[in-house]
FILUMDO-931436 format. One record per residue: residue number from 1; residue in one letter; x, y, z of N, C-alpha, C in turn. Coordinates in pm, whole numbers. Layout:
BEGIN
NODE  resi  resn     nxx     nyy     nzz    caxx    cayy    cazz     cxx     cyy     czz
NODE   NUM     A       X       Y       Z       X       Y       Z       X       Y       Z
...
This chain:
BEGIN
NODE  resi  resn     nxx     nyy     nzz    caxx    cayy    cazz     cxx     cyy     czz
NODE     1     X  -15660    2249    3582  -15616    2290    3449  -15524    2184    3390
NODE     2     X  -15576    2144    3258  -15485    2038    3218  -15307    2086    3163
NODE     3     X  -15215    1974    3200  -15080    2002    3202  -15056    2060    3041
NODE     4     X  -14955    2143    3009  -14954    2207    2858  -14785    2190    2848
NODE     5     X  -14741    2134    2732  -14674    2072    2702  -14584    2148    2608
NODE     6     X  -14463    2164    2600  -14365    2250    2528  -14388    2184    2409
NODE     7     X  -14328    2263    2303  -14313    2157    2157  -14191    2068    2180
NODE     8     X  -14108    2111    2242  -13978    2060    2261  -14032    1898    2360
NODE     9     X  -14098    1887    2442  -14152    1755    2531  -14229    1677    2442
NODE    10     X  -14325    1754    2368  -14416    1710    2287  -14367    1658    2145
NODE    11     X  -14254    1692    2089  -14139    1614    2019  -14114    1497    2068
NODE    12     X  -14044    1507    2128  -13946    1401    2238  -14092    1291    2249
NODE    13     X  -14251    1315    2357  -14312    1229    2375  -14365    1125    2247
NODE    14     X  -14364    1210    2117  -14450    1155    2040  -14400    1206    1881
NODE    15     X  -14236    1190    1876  -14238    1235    1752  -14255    1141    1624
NODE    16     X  -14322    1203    1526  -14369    1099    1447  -14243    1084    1341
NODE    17     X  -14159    1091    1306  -14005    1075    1262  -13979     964    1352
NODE    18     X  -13945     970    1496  -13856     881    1528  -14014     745    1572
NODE    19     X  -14071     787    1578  -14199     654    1570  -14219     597    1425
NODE    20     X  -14158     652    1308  -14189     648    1195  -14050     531    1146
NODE    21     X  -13935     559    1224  -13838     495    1213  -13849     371    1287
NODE    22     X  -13895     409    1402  -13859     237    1490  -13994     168    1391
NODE    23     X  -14095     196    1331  -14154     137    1255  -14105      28    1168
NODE    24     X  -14064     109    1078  -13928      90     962  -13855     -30    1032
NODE    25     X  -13781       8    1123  -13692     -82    1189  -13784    -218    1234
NODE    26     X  -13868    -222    1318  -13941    -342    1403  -13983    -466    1240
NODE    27     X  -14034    -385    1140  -14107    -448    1038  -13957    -471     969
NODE    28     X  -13864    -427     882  -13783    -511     872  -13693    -655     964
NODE    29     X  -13704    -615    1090  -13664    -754    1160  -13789    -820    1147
NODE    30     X  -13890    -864    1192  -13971    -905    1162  -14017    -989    1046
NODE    31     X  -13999    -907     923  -13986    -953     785  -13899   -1076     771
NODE    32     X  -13747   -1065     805  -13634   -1135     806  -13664   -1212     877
NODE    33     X  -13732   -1256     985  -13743   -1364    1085  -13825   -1501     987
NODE    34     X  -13755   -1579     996  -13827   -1709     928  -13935   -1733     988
NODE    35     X  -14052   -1728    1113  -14145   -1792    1217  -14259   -1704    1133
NODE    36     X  -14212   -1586    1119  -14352   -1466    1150  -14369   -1417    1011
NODE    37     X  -14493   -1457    1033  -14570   -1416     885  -14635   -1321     873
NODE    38     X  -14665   -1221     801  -14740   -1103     780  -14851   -1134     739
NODE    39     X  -14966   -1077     807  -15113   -1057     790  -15126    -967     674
NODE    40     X  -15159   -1006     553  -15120    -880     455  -15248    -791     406
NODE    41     X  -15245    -655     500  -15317    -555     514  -15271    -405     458
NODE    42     X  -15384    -343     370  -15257    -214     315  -15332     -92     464
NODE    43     X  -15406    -161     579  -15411    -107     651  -15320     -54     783
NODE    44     X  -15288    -210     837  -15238    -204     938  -15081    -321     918
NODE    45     X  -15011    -321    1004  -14897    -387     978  -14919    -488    1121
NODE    46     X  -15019    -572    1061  -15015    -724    1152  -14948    -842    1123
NODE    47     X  -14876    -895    1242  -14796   -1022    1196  -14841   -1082    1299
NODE    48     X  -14782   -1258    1267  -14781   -1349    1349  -14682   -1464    1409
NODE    49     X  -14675   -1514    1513  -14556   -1621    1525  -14620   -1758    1593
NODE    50     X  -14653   -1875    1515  -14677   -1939    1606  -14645   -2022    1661
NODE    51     X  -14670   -2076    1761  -14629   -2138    1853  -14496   -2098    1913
NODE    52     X  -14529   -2008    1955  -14386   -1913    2011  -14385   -1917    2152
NODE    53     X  -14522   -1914    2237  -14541   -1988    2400  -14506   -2099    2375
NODE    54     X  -14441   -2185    2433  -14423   -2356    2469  -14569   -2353    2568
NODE    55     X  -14598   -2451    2514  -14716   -2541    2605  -14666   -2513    2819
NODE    56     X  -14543   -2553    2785  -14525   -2531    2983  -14525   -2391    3018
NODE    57     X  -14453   -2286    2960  -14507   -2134    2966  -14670   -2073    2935
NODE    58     X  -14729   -2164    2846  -14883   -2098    2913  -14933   -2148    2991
NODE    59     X  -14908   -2269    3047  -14999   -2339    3185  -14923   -2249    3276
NODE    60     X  -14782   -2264    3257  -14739   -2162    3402  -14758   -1997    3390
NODE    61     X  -14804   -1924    3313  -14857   -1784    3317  -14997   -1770    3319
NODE    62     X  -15095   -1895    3285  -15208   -1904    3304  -15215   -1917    3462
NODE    63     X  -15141   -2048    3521  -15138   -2049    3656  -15143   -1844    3726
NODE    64     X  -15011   -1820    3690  -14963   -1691    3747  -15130   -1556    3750
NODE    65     X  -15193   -1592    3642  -15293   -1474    3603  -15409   -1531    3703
NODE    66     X  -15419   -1664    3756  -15548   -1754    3832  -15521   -1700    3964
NODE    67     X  -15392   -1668    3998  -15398   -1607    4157  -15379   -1446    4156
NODE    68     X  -15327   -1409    4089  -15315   -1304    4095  -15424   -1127    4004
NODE    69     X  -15528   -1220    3941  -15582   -1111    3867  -15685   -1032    3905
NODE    70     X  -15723    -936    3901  -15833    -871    3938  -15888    -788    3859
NODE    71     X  -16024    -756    3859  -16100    -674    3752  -16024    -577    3692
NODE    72     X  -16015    -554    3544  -15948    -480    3451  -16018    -343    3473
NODE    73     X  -15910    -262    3444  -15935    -112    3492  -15986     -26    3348
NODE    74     X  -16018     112    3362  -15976     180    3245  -15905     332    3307
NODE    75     X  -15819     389    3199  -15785     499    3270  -15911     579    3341
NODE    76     X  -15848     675    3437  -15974     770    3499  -15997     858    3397
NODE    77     X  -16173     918    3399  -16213     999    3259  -16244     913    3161
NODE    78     X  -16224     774    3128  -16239     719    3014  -16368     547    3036
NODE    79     X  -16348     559    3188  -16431     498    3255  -16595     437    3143
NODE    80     X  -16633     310    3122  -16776     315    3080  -16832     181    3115
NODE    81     X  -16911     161    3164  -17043      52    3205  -17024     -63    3152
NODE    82     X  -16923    -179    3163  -16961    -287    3084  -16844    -278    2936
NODE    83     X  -16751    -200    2942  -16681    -206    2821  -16508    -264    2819
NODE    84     X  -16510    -321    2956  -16340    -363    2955  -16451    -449    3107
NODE    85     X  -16476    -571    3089  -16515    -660    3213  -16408    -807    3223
NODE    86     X  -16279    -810    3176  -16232    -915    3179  -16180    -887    3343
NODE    87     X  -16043    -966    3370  -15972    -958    3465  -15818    -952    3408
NODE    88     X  -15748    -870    3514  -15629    -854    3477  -15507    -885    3578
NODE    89     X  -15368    -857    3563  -15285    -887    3640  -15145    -831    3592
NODE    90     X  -15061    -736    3596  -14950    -748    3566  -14844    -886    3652
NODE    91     X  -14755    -956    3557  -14724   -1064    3620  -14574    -972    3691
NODE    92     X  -14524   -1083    3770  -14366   -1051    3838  -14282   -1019    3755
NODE    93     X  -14246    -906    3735  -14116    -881    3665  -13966    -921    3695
NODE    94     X  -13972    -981    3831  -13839   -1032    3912  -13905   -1169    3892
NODE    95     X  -13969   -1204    3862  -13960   -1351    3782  -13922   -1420    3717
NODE    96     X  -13782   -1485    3736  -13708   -1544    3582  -13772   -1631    3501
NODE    97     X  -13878   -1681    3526  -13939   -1723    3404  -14004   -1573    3312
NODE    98     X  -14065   -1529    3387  -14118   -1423    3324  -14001   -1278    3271
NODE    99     X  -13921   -1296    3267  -13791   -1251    3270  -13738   -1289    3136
NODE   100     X  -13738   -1433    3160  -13711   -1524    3027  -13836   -1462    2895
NODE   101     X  -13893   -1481    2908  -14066   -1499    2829  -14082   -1362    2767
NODE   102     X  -14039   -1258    2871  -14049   -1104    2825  -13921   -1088    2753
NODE   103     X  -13812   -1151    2764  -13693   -1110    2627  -13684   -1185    2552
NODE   104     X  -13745   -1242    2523  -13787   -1335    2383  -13874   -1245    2327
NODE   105     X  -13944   -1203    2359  -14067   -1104    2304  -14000    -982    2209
NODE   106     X  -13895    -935    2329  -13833    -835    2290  -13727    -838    2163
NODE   107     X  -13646    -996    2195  -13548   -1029    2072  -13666   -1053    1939
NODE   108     X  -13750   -1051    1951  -13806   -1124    1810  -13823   -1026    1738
NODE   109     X  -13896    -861    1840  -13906    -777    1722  -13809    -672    1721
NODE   110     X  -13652    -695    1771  -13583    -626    1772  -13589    -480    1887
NODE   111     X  -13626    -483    1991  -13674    -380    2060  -13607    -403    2248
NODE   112     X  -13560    -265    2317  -13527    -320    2426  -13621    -329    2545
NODE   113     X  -13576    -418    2635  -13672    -424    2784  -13724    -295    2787
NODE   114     X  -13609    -171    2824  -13609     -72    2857  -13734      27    2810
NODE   115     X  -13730     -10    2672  -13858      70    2606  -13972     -19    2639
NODE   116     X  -13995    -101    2695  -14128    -177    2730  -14235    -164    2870
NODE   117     X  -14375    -165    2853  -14421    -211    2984  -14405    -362    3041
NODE   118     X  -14404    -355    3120  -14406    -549    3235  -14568    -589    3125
NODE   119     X  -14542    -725    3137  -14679    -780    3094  -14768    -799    3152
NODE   120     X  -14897    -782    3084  -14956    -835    3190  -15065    -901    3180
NODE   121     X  -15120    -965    3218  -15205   -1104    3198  -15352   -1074    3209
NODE   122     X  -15452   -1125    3120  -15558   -1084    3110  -15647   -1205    3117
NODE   123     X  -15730   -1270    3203  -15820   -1361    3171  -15990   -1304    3123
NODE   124     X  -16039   -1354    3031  -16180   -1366    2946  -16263   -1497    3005
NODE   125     X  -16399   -1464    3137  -16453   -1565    3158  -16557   -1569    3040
NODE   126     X  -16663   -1628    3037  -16793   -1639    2980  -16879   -1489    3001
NODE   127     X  -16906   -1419    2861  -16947   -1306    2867  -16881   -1201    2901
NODE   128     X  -16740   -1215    2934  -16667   -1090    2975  -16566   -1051    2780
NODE   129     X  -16554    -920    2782  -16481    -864    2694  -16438    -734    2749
NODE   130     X  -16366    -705    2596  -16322    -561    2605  -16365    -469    2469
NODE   131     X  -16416    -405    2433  -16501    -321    2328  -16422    -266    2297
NODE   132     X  -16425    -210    2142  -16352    -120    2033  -16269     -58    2121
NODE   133     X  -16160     -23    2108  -16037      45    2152  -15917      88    2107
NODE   134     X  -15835     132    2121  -15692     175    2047  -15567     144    2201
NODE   135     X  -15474     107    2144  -15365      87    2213  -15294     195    2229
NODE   136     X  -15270     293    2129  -15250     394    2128  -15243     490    2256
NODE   137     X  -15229     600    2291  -15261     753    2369  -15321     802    2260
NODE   138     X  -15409     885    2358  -15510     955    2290  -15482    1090    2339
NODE   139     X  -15364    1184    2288  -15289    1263    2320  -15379    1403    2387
NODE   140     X  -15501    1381    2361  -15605    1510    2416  -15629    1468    2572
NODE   141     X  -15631    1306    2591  -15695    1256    2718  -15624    1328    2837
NODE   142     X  -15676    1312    2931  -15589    1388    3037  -15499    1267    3085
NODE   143     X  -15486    1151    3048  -15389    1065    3123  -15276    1082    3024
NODE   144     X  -15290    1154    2920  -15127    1208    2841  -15057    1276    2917
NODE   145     X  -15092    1338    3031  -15043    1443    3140  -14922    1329    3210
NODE   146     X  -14933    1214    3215  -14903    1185    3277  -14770    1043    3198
NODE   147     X  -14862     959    3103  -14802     887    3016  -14703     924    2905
NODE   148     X  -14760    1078    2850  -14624    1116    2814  -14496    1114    2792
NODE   149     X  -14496    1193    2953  -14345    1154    3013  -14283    1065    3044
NODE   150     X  -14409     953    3108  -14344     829    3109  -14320     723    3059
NODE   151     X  -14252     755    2961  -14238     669    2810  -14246     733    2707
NODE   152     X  -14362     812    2684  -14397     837    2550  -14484     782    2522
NODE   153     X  -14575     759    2327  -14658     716    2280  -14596     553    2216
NODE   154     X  -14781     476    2287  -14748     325    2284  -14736     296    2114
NODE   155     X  -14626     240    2062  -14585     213    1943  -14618      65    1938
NODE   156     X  -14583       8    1951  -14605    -158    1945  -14705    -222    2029
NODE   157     X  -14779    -351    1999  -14821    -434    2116  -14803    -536    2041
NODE   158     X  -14809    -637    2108  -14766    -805    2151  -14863    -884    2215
NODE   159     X  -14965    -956    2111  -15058   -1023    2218  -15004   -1219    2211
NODE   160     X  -15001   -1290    2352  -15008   -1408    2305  -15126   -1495    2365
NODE   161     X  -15192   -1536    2291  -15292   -1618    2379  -15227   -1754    2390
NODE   162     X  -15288   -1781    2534  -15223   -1885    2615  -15323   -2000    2594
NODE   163     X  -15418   -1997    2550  -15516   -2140    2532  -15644   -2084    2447
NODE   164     X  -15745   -2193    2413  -15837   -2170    2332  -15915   -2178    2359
NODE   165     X  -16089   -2074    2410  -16194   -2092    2471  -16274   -2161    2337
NODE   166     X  -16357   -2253    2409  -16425   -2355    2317  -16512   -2258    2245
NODE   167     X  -16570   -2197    2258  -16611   -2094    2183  -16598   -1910    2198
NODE   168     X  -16577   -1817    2082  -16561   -1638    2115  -16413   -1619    2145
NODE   169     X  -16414   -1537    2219  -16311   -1469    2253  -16221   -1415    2126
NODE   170     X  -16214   -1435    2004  -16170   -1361    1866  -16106   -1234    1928
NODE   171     X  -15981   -1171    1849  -15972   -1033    1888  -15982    -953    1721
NODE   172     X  -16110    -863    1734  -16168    -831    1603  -16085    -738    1563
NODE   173     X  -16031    -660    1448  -16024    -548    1402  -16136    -504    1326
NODE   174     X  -16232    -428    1402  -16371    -425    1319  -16365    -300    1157
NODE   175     X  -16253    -196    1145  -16208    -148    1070  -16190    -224     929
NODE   176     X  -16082    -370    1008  -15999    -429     906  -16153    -556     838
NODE   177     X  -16259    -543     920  -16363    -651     896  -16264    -770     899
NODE   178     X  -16203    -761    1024  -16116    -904    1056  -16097    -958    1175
NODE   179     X  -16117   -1063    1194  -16047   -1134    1364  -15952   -1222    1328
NODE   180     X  -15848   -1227    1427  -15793   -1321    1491  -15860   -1436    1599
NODE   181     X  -15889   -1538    1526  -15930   -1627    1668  -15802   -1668    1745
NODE   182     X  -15831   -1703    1883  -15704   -1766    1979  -15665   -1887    1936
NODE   183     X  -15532   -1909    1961  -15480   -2038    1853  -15353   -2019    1998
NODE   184     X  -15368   -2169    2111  -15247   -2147    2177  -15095   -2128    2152
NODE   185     X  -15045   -2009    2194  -14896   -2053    2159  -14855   -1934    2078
NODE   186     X  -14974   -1852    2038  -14951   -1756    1905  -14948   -1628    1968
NODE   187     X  -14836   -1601    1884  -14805   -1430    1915  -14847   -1355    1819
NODE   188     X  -14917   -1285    1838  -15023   -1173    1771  -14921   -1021    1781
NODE   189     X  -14858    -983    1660  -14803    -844    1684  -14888    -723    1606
NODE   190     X  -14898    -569    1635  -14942    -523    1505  -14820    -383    1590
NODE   191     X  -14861    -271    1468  -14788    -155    1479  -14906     -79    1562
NODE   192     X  -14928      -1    1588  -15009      95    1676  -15057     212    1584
NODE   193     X  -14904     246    1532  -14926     370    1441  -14872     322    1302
NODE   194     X  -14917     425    1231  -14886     469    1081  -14784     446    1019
NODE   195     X  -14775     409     907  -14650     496     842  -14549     582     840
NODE   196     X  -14652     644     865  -14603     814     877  -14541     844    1015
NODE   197     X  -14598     780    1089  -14591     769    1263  -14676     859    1347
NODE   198     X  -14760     859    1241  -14893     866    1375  -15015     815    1410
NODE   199     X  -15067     814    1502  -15160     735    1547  -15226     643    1423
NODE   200     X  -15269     528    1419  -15338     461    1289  -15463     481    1366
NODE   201     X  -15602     484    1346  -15723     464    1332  -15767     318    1334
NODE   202     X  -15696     322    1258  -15767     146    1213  -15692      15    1276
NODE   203     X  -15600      21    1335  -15578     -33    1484  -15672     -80    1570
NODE   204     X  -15821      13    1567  -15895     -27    1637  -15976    -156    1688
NODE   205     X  -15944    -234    1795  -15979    -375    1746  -16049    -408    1989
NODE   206     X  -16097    -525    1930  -16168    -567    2089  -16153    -735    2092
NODE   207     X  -16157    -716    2196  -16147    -913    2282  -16305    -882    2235
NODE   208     X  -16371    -984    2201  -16475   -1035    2133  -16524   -1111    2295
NODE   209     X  -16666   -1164    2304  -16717   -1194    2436  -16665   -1343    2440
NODE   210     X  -16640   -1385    2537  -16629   -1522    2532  -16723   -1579    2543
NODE   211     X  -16807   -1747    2479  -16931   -1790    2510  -16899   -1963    2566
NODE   212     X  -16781   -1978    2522  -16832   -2109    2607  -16656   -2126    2684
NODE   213     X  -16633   -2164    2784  -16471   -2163    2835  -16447   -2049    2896
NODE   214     X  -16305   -2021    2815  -16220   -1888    2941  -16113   -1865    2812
NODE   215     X  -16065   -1765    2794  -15983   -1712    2757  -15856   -1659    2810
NODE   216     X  -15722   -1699    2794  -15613   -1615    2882  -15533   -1575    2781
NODE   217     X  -15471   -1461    2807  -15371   -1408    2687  -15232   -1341    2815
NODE   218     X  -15148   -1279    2706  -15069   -1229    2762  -15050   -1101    2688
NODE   219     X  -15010    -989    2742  -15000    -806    2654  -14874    -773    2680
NODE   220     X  -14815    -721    2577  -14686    -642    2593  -14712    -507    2522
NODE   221     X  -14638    -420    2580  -14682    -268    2485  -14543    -229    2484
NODE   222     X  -14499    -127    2386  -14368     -66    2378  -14400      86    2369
NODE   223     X  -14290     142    2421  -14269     300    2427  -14228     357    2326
NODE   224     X  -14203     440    2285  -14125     535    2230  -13938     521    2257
NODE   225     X  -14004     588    2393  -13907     581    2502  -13875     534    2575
NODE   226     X  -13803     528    2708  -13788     470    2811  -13856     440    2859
NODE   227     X  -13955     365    2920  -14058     357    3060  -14023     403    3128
NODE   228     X  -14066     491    3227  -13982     540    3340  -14044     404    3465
NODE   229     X  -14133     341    3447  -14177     252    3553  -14061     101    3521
NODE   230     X  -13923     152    3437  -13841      59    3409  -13836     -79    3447
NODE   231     X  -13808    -223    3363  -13751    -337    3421  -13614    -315    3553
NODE   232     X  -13646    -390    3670  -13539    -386    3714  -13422    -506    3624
NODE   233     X  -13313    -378    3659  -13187    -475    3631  -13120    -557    3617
């Protein structure tokens, strides 16, 4: 029987007021930052920063994702044939480079460790992608049973690609009839949700196939709330 949720938890996990505010908040710092430019959409609230990896931080997190990655998962229940085939890796969080790299992320859009997941590293060989998706919770799924609580609903993500496959790898918003191609060095931000603070729709976007090279990026997601799978100290 799936877990059933007070209004009072179900506030707290996903209220669209206080998701509606850190909105508000992330996009005014953002705005004010001289680097990052707004993708100007009356859909979604995409920005950019580039060259915000240094050249020696993506060879050394590219390095980090070459030993350590393994086939990309999907939650259980959501499982499908061929629709998330890259490789993945959360990197060391007791890593002071990666330590370094993840609060820069955090100072740029105004947001703490605390509310964040660890990053984690994704390589794109030849023919591997990831299909239409949302960053989002999908608050019906049964892994809300569980993500919920721990954190809350994903409000932010943070993509940076670390190099440029000679050909593909684009990350589409097929909604927005738009891609981002990989451009090393560039930090890719959008909002997750709404306005209003709830879920956006049109968020919906995919790693495009790669056809000639490799693709590596890096993911950051933000909470609501706390992570309970917290940065150590």
């Amino acid at each position: 029987m799936a877990r059933v949720f007070s209004k009072k938890q179900i506030e707290r996990y996903a209220s669209p007021q206080r998701i509606a505010a850190l909105g508000r908040q992330v996009t005014e710092t953002l705005n004010a930052h001289p680097r990052v430019q707004w993708l100007e959409s009356p859909y979604v609230q995409l920005f950019v920063c580039q060259n915000f990896i240094s050249d020696e931080d993506c060879d050394l997190l590219i390095d980090m994702i070459d030993s350590d990655s393994q086939p990309s998962t999907l939650y259980e229940g959501t499982e499908r044939e061929g629709y998330r085939t890259s490789y993945s890796c959360n990197v060391d969080p007791n890593d002071p480079d990666i330590r370094r790299i993840d609060k820069t992320i955090c100072d740029l859009m105004g947001l703490p460790q605390s509310h964040s997941e660890v990053l984690q590293g994704q390589r794109y060989q030849v023919g591997q992608q990831f299909k239409d998706h949302h960053d989002y919770f999908h608050e019906t799924e049964k892994y809300w049973e569980y993500e919920g609580p721990n954190g809350g609903q994903r409000t932010w993500t943070a993509m940076a690609y670390l190099n440029e496959p000679e050909k593909g790898g684009a990350t589409a918003f097929p909604q927005l009839q738009y891609q981002v191609e990989p451009r090393r060095g560039m930090l890719l931000i959008w909002n997750n949700m709404s306005r209003d603070g709830k879920p956006n729709i049109d968020t919906l976007h995919a790693g495009t196939a790669v056809e000639q090279g490799a693709k590596y990026i890096i993911t950051k997601w933000f909470r609501l709330n706390e992570w309970q799978k917290a940065w150590v100290r």
